[in-house]
C-alpha positions as CSV (number, residue, x, y, z in Angstrom):
1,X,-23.3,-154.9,-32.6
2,X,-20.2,-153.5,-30.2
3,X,-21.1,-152.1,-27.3
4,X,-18.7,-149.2,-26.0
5,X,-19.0,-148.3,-22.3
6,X,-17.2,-145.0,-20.2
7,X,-17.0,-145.0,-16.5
8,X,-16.5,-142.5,-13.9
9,X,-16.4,-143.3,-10.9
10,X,-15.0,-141.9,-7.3
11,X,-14.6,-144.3,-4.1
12,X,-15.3,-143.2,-0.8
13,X,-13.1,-145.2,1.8
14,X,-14.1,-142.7,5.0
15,X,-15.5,-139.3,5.7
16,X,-12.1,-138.1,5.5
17,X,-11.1,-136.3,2.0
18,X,-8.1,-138.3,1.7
19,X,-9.4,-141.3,1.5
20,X,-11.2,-140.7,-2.0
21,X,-10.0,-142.7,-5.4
22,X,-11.6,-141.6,-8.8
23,X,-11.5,-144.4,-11.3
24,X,-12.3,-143.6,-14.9
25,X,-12.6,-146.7,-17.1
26,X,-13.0,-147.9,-20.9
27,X,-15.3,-150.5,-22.0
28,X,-15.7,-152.3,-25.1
29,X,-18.2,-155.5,-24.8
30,X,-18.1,-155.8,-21.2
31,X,-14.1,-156.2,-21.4
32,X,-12.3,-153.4,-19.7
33,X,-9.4,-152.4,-21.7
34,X,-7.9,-149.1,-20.3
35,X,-8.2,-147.4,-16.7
36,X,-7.1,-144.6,-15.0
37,X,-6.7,-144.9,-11.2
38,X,-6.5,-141.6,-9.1
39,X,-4.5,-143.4,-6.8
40,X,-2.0,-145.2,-9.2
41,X,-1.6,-141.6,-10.8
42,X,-1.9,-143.2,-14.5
43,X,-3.1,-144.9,-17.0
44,X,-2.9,-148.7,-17.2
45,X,-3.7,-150.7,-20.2
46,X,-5.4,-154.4,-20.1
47,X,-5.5,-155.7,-23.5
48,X,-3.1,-154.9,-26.5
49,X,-5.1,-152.2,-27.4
50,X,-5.4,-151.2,-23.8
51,X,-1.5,-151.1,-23.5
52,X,-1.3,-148.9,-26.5
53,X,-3.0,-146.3,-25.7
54,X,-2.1,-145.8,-21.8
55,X,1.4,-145.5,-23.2
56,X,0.4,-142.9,-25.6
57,X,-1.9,-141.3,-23.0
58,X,0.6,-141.4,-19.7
59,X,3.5,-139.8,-22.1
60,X,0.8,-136.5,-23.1
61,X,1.0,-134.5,-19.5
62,X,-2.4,-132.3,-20.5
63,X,-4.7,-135.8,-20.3
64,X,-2.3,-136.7,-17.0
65,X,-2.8,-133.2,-15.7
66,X,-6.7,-133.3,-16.7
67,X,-7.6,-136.4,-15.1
68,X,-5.4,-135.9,-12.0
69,X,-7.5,-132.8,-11.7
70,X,-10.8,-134.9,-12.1
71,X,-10.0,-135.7,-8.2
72,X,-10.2,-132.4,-7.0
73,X,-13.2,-131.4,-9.2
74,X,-15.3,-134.1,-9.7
75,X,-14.6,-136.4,-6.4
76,X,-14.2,-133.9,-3.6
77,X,-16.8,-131.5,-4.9
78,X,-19.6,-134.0,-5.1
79,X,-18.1,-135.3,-1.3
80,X,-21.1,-133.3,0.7
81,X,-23.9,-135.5,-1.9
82,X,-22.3,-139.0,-1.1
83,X,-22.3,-138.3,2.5
């Protein structure tokens, strides 16, 4: 079978709220092929198929502006249940 894996993640470098990095990465049998990085402010592709569709993705500005926002919402809400 395939195996098809999501992750969401956020860093926490220090107490301070700059210092936080949300990571949202795509899986397909335990080879990463696509990731957004908070920090990078994009998507960046790993394998062919990887390549393909952060191009597609990093040219629509709604998923930019979406997952940009996945910072704010996601990260620095849930802050106060890391620490």
């Amino acid at each position: 079978g395939y195996f098809h894996q999501r992750v969401e993640q956020c860093l926490y470098s220090s107490k301070d709220l700059q210092g936080i990095e949300f990571i949202d990465s795509y899986v397909f049998n335990k080879a990463e092929y696509i990731r957004f990085n908070s920090t990078v402010g994009k998507y960046v592709g790993y394998t062919e198929h990887g390549v393909y569709n952060a191009e597609a993705w990093n040219s629509d500005a709604g998923i930019l502006a979406q997952e940009r926002g996945e910072l704010e919402r996601f990260c620095k809400h849930n802050a106060d249940l890391h620490y």
